[in-house]
BARO-750375 format. One record per residue (C-alpha): residue number from 1; residue in three letters; x, y, z. Coordinates in pm, whole numbers, plus 50000, padded with zeros to 5 digits. Example, Ala and Ser with C-alpha at 12.3 -4.5 7.8 and 13.67 -1.06 7.14 Angstrom:
# BARO-750375
<atom><n>1</n><res>ALA</res><east>51230</east><north>49550</north><up>50780</up></atom>
<atom><n>2</n><res>SER</res><east>51367</east><north>49894</north><up>50714</up></atom>
This chain:
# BARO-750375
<atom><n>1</n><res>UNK</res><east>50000</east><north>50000</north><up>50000</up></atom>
<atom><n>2</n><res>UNK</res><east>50278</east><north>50248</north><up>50059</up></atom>
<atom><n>3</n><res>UNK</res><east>50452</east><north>50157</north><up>49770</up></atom>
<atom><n>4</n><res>UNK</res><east>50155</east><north>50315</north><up>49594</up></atom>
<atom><n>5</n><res>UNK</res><east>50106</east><north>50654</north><up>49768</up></atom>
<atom><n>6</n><res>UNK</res><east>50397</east><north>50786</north><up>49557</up></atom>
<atom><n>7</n><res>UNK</res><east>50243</east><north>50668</north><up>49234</up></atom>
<atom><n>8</n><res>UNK</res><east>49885</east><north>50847</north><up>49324</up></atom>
<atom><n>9</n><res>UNK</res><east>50060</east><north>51149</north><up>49477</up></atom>
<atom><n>10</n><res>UNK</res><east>50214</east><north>51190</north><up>49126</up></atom>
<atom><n>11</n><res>UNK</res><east>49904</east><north>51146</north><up>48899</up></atom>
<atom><n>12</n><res>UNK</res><east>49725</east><north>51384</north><up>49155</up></atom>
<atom><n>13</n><res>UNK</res><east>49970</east><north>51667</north><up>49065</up></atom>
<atom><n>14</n><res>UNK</res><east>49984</east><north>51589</north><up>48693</up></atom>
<atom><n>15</n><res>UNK</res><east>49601</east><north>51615</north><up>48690</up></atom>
<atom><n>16</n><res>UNK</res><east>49594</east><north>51951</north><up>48876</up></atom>
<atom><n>17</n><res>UNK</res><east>49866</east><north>52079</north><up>48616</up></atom>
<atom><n>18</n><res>UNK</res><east>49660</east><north>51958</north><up>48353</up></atom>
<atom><n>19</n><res>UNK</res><east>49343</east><north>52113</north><up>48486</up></atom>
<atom><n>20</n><res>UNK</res><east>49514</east><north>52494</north><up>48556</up></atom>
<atom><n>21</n><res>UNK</res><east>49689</east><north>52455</north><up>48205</up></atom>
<atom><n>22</n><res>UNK</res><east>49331</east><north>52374</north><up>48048</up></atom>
<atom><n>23</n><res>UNK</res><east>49202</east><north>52684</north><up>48222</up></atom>
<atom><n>24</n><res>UNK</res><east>49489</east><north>52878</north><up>48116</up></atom>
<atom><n>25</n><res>UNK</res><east>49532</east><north>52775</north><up>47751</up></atom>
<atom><n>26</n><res>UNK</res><east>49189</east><north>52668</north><up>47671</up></atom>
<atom><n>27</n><res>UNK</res><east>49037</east><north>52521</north><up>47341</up></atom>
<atom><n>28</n><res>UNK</res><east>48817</east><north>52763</north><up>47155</up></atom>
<atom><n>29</n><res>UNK</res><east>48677</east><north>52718</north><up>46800</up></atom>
<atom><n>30</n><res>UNK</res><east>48526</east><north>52926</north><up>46513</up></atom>
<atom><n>31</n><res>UNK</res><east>48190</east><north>52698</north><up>46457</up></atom>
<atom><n>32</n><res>UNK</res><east>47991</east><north>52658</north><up>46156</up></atom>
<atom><n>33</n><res>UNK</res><east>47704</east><north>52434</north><up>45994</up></atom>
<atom><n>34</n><res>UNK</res><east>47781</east><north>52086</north><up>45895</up></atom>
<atom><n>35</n><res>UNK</res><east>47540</east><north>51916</north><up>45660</up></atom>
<atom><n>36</n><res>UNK</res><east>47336</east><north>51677</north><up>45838</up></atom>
<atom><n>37</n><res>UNK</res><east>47479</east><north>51760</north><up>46187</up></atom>
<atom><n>38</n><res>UNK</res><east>47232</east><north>51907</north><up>46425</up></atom>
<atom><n>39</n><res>UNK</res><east>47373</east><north>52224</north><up>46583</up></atom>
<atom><n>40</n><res>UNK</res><east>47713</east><north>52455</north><up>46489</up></atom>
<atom><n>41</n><res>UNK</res><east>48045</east><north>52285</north><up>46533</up></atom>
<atom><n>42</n><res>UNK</res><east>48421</east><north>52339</north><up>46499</up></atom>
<atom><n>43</n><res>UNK</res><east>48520</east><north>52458</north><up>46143</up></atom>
<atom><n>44</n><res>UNK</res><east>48859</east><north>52273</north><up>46268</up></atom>
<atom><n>45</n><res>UNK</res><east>48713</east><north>51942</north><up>46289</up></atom>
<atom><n>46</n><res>UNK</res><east>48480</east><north>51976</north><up>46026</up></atom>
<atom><n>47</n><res>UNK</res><east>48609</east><north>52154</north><up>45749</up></atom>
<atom><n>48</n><res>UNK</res><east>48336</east><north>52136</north><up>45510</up></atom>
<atom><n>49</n><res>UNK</res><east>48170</east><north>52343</north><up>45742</up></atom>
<atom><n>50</n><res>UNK</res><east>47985</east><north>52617</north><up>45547</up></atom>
<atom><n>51</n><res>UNK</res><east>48033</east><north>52985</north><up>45774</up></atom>
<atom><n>52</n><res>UNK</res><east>47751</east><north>53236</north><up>45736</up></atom>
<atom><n>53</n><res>UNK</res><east>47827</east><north>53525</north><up>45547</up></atom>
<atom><n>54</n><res>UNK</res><east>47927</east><north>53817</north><up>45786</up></atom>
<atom><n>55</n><res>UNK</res><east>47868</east><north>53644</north><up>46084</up></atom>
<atom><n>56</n><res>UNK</res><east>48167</east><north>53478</north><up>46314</up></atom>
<atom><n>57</n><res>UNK</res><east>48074</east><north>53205</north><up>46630</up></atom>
<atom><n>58</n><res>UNK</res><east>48321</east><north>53177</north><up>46824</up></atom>
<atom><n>59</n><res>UNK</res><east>48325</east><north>52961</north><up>47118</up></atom>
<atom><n>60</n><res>UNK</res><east>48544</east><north>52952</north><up>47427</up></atom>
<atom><n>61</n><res>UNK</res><east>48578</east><north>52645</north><up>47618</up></atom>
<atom><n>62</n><res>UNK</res><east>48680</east><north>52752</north><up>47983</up></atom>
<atom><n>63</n><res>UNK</res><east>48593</east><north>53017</north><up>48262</up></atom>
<atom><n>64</n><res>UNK</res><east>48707</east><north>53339</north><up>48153</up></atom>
<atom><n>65</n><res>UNK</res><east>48969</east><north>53483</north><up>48387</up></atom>
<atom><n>66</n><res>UNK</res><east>49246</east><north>53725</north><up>48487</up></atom>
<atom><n>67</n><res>UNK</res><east>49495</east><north>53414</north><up>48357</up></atom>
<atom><n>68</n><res>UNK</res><east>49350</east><north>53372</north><up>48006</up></atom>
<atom><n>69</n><res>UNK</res><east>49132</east><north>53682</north><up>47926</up></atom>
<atom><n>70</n><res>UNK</res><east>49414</east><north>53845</north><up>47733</up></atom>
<atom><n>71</n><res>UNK</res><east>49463</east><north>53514</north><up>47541</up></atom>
<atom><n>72</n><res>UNK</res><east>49067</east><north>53523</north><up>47496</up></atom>
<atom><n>73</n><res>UNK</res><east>49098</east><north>53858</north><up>47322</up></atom>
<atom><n>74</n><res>UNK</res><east>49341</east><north>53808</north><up>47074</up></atom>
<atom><n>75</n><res>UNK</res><east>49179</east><north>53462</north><up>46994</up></atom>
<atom><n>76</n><res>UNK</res><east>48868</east><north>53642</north><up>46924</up></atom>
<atom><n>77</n><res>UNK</res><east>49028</east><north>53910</north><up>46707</up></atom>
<atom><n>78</n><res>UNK</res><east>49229</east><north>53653</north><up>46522</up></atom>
<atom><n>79</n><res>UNK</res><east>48868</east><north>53457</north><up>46416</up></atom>
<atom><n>80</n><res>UNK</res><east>48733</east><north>53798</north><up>46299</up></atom>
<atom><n>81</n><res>UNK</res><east>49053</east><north>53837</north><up>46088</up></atom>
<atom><n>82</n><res>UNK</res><east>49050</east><north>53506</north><up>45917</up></atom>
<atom><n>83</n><res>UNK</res><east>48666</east><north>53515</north><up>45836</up></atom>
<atom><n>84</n><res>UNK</res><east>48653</east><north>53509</north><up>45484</up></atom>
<atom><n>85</n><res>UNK</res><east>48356</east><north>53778</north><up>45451</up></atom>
<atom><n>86</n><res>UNK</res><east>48403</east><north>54100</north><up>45623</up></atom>
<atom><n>87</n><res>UNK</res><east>48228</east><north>54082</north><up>45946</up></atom>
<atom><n>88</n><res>UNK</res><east>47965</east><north>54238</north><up>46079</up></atom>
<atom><n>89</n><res>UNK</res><east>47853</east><north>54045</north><up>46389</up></atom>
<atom><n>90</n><res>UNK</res><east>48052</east><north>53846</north><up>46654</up></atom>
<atom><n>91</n><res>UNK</res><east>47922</east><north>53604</north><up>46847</up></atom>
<atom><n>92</n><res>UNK</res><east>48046</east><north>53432</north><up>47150</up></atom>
<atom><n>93</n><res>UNK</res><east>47920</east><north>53107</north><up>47220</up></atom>
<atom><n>94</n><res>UNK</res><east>47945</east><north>53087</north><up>47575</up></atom>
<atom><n>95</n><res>UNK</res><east>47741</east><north>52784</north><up>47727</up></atom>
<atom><n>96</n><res>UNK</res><east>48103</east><north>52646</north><up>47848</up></atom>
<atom><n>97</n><res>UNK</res><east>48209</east><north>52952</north><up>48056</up></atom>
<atom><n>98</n><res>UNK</res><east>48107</east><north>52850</north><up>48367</up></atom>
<atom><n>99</n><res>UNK</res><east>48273</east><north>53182</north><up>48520</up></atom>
<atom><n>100</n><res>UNK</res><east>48406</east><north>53554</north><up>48473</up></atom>
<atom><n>101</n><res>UNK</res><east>48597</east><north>53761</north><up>48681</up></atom>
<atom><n>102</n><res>UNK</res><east>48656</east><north>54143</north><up>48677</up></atom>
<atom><n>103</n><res>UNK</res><east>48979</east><north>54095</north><up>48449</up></atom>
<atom><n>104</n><res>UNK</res><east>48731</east><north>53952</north><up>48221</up></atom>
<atom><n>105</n><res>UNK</res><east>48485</east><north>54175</north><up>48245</up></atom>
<atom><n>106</n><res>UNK</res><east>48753</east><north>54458</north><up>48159</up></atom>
<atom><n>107</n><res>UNK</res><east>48897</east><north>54246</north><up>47842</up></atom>
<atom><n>108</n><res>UNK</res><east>48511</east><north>54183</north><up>47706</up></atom>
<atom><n>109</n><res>UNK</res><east>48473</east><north>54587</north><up>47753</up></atom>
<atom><n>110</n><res>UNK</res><east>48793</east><north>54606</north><up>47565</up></atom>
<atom><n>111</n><res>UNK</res><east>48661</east><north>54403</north><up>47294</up></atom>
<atom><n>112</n><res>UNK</res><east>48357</east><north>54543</north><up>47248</up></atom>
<atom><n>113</n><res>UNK</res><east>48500</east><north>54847</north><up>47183</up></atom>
<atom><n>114</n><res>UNK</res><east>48733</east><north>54727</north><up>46975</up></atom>
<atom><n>115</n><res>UNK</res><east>48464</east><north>54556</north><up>46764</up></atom>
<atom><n>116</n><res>UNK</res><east>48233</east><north>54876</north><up>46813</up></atom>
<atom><n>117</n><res>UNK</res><east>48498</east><north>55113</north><up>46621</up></atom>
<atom><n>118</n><res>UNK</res><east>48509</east><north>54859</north><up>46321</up></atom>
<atom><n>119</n><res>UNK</res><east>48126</east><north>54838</north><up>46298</up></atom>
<atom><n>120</n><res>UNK</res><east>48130</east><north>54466</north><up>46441</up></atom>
<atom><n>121</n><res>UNK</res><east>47838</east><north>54416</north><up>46713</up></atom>
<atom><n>122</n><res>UNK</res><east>47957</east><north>54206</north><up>46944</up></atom>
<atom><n>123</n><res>UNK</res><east>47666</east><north>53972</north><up>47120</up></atom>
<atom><n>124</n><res>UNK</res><east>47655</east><north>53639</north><up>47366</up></atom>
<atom><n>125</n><res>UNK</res><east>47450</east><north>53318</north><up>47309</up></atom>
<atom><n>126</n><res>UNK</res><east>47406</east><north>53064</north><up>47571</up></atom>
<atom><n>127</n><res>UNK</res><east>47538</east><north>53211</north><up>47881</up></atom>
<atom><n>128</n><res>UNK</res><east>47464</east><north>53060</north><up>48194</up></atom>
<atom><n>129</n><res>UNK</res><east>47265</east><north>53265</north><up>48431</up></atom>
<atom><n>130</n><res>UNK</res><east>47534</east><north>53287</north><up>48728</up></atom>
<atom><n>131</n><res>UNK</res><east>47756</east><north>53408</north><up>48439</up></atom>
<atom><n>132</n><res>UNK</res><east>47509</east><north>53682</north><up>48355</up></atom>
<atom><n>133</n><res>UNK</res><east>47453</east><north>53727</north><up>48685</up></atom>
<atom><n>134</n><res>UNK</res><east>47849</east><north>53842</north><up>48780</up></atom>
<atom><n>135</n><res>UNK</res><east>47825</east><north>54111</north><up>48367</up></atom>
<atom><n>136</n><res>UNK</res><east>47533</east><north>54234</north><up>48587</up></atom>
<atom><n>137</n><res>UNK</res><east>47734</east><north>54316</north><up>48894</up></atom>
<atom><n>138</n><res>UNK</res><east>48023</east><north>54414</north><up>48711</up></atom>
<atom><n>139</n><res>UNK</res><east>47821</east><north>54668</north><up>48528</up></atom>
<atom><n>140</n><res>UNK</res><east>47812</east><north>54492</north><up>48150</up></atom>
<atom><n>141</n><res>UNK</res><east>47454</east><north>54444</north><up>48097</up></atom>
<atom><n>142</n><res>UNK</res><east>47382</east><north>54856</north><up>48101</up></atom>
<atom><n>143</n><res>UNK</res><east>47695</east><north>54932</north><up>47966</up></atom>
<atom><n>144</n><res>UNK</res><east>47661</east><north>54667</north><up>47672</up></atom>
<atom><n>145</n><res>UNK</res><east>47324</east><north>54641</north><up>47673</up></atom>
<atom><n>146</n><res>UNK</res><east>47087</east><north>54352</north><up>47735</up></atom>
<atom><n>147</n><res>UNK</res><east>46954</east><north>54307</north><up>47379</up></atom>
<atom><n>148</n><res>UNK</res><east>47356</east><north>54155</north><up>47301</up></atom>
<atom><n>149</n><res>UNK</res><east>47271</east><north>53864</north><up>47484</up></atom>
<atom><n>150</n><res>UNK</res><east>47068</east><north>53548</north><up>47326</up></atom>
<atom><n>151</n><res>UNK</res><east>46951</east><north>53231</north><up>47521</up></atom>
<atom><n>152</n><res>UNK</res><east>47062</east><north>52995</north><up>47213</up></atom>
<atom><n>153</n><res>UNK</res><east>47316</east><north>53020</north><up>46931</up></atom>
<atom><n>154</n><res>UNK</res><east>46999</east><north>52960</north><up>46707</up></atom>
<atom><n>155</n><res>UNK</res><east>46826</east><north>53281</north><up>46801</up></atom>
<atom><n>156</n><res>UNK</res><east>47162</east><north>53485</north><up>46809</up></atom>
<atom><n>157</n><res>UNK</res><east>47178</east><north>53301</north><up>46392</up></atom>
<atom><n>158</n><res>UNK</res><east>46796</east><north>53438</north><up>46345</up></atom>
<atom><n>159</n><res>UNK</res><east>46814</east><north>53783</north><up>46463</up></atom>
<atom><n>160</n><res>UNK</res><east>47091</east><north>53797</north><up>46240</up></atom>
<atom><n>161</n><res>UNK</res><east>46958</east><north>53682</north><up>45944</up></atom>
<atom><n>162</n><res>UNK</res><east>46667</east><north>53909</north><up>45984</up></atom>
<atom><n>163</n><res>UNK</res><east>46903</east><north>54196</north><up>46020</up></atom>
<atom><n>164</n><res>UNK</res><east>47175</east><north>54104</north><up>45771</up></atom>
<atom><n>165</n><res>UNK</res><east>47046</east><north>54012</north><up>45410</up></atom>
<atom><n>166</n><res>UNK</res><east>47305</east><north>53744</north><up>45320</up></atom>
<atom><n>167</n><res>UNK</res><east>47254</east><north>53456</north><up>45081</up></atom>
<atom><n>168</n><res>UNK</res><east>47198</east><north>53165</north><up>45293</up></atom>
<atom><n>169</n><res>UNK</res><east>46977</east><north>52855</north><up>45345</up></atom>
<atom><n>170</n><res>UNK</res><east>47001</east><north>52653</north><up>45616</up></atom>
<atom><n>171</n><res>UNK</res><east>47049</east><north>52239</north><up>45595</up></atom>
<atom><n>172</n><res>UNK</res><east>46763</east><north>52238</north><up>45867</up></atom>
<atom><n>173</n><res>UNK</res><east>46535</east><north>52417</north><up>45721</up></atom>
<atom><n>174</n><res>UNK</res><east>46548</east><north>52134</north><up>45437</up></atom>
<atom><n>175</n><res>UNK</res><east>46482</east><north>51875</north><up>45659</up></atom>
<atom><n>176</n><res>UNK</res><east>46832</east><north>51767</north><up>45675</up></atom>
């Protein structure tokens, strides 16, 4: 038995280095619609993905904190420079951040002024209510305005669409 305390000690630490590196270097993806795939996924994984004109979802896979929010801002610049149509709305798919801090807060102002000064709203889908709940007390929701935030990537997609005339039909909406 105490030959094996070592051994656990060891894959303890390894998994708390993997979990604060996950939370510092997190995954985040530029999603899209894949043909008869339910939902928007990871233009990375699915490469056929078809992008909709103008329009950028971005997702961002980890709490947002002091220790990654800079990394979160230039990730988020970076999709709205490689979109291949000029971009008029950004939106962050943020069902997996399960938290935001004040440094946060600050780099989301940051970007949405930023996106503001090259005529790119920037809006939320998904957000969990606790997350909402910490924008509020930071100030966000009147500075930003509660109208940028959408319960479900699909609504964020609509009011989009019936803002934005682009050329697009949706797999889904021909039964696919």
């Amino acid at each position: 038995m105490f030959g094996a305390i070592p051994g656990i000690v060891l894959a303890i630490v390894i998994a708390v280095i993997e979990f604060l590196w996950d939370g510092w270097r997190p995954h985040s993806a530029v999603l899209g619609r894949v043909e008869r795939v339910k939902g928007y996924h990871d233009i990375a994984r699915y490469p056929d993905a078809r992008l909709i004109p103008g329009l950028v979802l971005f997702r961002w896979d980890a709490p947002l904190f002091f220790a990654n929010a800079e990394l979160f801002h230039g990730r988020v610049l970076d999709a709205v420079a490689n979109s291949p149509t000029p971009v008029r709305r950004l939106v962050i798919a943020a069902e997996p951040v399960t938290s935001v801090d004040v440094t946060a807060a600050d780099a989301i102002c940051e970007l949405h002024d930023t996106l503001h000064a090259a005529k790119i709203e920037l809006c939320f889908a998904e957000m969990k209510d606790p997350v909402k709940d910490k924008l509020k007390r930071f100030g966000l929701f009147t500075r930003l305005g509660e109208q940028i935030f959408f319960a479900t990537l699909g609504e964020a997609v609509s009011s989009y669409l019936a803002t934005h005339p682009v050329e697009w039909v949706d797999w889904e909406d021909r039964g696919f």
